[in-house]
C-alpha positions in Angstrom: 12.6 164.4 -22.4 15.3 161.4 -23.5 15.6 162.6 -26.9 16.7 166.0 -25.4 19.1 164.5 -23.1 20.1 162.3 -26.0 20.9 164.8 -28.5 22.9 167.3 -25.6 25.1 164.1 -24.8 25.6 163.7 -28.4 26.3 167.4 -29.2 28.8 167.4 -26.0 30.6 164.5 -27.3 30.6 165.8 -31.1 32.3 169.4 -29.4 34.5 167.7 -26.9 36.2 165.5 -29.4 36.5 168.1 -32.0 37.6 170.7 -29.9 40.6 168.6 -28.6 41.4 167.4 -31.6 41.8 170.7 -33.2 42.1 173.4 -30.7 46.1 174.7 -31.2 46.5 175.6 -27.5 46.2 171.8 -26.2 49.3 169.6 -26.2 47.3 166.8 -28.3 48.7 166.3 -31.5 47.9 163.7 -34.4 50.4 162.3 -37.0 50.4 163.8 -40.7 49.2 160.3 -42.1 46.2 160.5 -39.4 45.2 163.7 -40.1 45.2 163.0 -44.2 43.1 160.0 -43.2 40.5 162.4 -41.4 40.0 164.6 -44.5 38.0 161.4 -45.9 35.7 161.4 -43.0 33.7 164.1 -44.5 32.9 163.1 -47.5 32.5 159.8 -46.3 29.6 160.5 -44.0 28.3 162.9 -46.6 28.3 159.3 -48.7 26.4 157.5 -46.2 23.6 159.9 -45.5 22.7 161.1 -49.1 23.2 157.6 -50.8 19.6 156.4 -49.0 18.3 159.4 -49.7 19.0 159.5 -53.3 18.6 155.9 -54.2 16.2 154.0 -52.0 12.3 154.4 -52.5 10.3 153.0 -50.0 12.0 149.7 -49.3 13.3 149.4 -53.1 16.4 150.4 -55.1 14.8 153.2 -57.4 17.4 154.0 -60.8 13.9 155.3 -62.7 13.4 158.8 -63.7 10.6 158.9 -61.2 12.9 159.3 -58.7 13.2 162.9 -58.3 15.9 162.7 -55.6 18.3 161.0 -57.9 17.9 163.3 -60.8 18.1 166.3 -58.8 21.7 164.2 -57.0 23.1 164.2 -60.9 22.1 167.6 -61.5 23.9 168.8 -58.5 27.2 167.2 -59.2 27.4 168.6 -62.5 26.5 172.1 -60.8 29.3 171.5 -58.1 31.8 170.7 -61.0 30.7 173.4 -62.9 30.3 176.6 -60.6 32.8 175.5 -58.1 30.7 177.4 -55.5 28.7 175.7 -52.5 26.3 178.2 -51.9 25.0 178.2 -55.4 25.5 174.6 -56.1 22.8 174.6 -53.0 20.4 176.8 -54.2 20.3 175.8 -57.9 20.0 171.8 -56.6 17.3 173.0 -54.6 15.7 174.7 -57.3 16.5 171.9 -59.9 14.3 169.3 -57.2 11.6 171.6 -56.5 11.1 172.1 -60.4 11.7 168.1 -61.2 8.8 167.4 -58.6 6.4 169.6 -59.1 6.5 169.3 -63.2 7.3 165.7 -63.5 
């Protein structure tokens, strides 16, 4: 039941502050040096989640080619340079982890 009520207030929050921030109709405004300041904010977060994710086994820092994560992380930014399009950077990423873990 709290982790319910946690994640509504959360979500609520997350809306409420986007939603004045960017709806056109409200009189709330931010400056143009704010606003190119917020355009880091995404792939800063993005930065926080996957860099656990992609470098950290168990309690450890993992660089080996064991780690499939971290393979599958280079592979991807070479597919995002290369196709330029999200959806199949996504796919192919997937694709590439699922092949480097089940054959290596």
């Amino acid at each position: 039941m709290d982790t319910w009520v946690i994640l509504f207030t959360v979500a609520v929050l997350v809306f409420g502050s986007r939603f004045l921030l960017m709806e056109p109709w409200l009189p709330l405004k931010l400056n143009e040096t704010v606003q190119q300041l917020l355009r880091f904010s995404a792939p800063a977060v993005l930065t926080a989640i996957a860099a656990p994710i992609l470098f950290i086994r168990g309690d450890q820092l993992s660089l080996s080619i064991d780690n499939h994560y971290l393979i599958a992380g280079i592979i991807v930014v070479f597919l995002a340079q290369w196709t330029r399009n999200t959806l199949l950077t996504v796919v192919l990423g997937m694709l590439s982890f699922l092949v480097l873990r089940h054959l290596l």
